[in-house]
N, C-alpha and C positions, 0 to 999 in steps of 0.2 A: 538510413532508416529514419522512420518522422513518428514513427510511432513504440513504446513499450506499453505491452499491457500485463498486468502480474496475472497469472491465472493459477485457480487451483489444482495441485497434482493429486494424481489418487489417494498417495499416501496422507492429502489433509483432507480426506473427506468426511470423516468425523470431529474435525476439530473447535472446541468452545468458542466461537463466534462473538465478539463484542463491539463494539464503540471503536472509532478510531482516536478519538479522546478520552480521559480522563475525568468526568464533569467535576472529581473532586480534586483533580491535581491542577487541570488547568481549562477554565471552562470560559472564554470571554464570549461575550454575545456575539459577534459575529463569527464567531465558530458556531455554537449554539444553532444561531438561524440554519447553517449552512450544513448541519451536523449530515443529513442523511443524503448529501453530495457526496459524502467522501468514502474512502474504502472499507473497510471494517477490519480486525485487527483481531489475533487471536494469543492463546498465551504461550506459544511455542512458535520457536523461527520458522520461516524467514517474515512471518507474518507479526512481528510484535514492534509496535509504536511504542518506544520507553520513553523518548522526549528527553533522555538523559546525554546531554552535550558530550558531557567528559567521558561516557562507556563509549557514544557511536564513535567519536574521531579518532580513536586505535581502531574500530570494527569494520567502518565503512569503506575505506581504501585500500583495504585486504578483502574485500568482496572481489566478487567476479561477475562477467554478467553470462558466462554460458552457463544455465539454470533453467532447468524445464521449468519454473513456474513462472519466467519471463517469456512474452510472446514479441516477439520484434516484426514490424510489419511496417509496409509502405505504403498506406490506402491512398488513394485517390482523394482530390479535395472534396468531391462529395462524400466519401464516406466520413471523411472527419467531422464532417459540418453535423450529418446525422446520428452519429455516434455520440458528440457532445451536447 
């Protein structure tokens, strides 16, 4: 695979939508400039950016990746080119 893409599942289709940052925990300008490139982030998993080192490194290596809201996919090099 060359490609994950997270996608929403039904069950998050009402979910509170926000910033993939922080701008008062951690805002440096070239995050900033680049804010509305990135994903968005909501306040319930698997959608939450904590930025908290010491919670993900017990969290992340007990994840899995068979997860409907991960799309796994093997585009062709033109579609990666048009996609990003």
């Amino acid at each position: 695979m060359r490609q994950c893409t997270p996608t929403l599942r039904p069950q998050d289709s009402g979910m509170n939508g926000k910033g993939f940052i922080d701008p008062d925990d951690f805002a440096p300008g070239y995050l900033r400039r680049g804010v509305h490139r990135l994903p968005r982030q909501s306040d319930d998993g698997p959608w939450v950016n904590s930025q908290d080192y010491y919670q993900e490194k017990d969290i992340i290596p007990e994840l899995g990746f068979d997860d409907d809201a991960l799309d796994f996919s093997n585009p062709s090099s033109d579609e990666q080119v048009s996609a990003g």
